[in-house]
Each structure stands twice: as C-alpha cells, then as structure tokens.
C-alpha positions, 0 to 999 in steps of 0.5 A: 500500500505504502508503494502504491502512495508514492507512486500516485501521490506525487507531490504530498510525497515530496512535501514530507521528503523535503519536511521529513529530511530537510531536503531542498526542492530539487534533492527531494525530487532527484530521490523520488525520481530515483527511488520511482525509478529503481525500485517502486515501480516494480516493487521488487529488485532486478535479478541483476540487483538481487545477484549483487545483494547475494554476492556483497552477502556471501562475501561478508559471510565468507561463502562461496557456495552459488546461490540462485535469487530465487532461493533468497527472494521471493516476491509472492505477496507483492504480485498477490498485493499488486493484483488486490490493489488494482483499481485501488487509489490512496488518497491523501490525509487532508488537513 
C-alpha cells in the first residue's frame, strides 16, 4: 500500500521528503525520481540487483557456495498485493 502512495501521490510525497529530511526542492525530487525509478515501480529488485545483494552477502559471510535469487527472494505477496490493489487509489490525509 505504502508503494502504491508514492507512486500516485506525487507531490504530498515530496512535501514530507523535503519536511521529513530537510531536503531542498530539487534533492527531494532527484530521490523520488530515483527511488520511482529503481525500485517502486516494480516493487521488487532486478535479478541483476538481487545477484549483487547475494554476492556483497556471501562475501561478508565468507561463502562461496552459488546461490540462485530465487532461493533468497521471493516476491509472492507483492504480485498477490499488486493484483488486490488494482483499481485501488490512496488518497491523501487532508488537513
């Protein structure tokens, strides 16, 4: 749900990026734009990004076994989340 605010909320996310953060305008925006971008339009990690995150992990634990992504993540509830949500649109708190 929280995914599905920022991505539709746009600039009452930024207010409280800029609020929350003490980030100027355009900060706030290059985060948001990032962070849209990277990873809460999916709502998962590339296969590329989920490789990276098991090799940093397996080397701080020192193992050199092959680890699939799909062994470490599984993103059943989100594609069960994504289908329950369609349709769906948050509103904003209103003062």
């Amino acid at each position: 749900m929280g995914r599905k605010v920022v991505l539709t909320q746009r600039e009452y996310i930024l207010s409280k990026m800029r609020q929350m953060f003490q980030l100027t305008d355009q900060e706030a925006l290059q985060t948001y734009d990032a962070l849209r971008e990277e990873y809460l339009s999916s709502g998962s990690l590339t296969t590329e990004d989920q490789r990276t995150v098991i090799a940093i992990m397996k080397q701080a634990a020192n193992i050199a076994e092959d680890i699939p992504p799909e062994r470490v993540f599984d993103y059943r509830f989100v594609k069960q989340a994504e289908q329950e949500q369609k349709g769906w649109t948050p509103q904003v708190p209103k003062r």
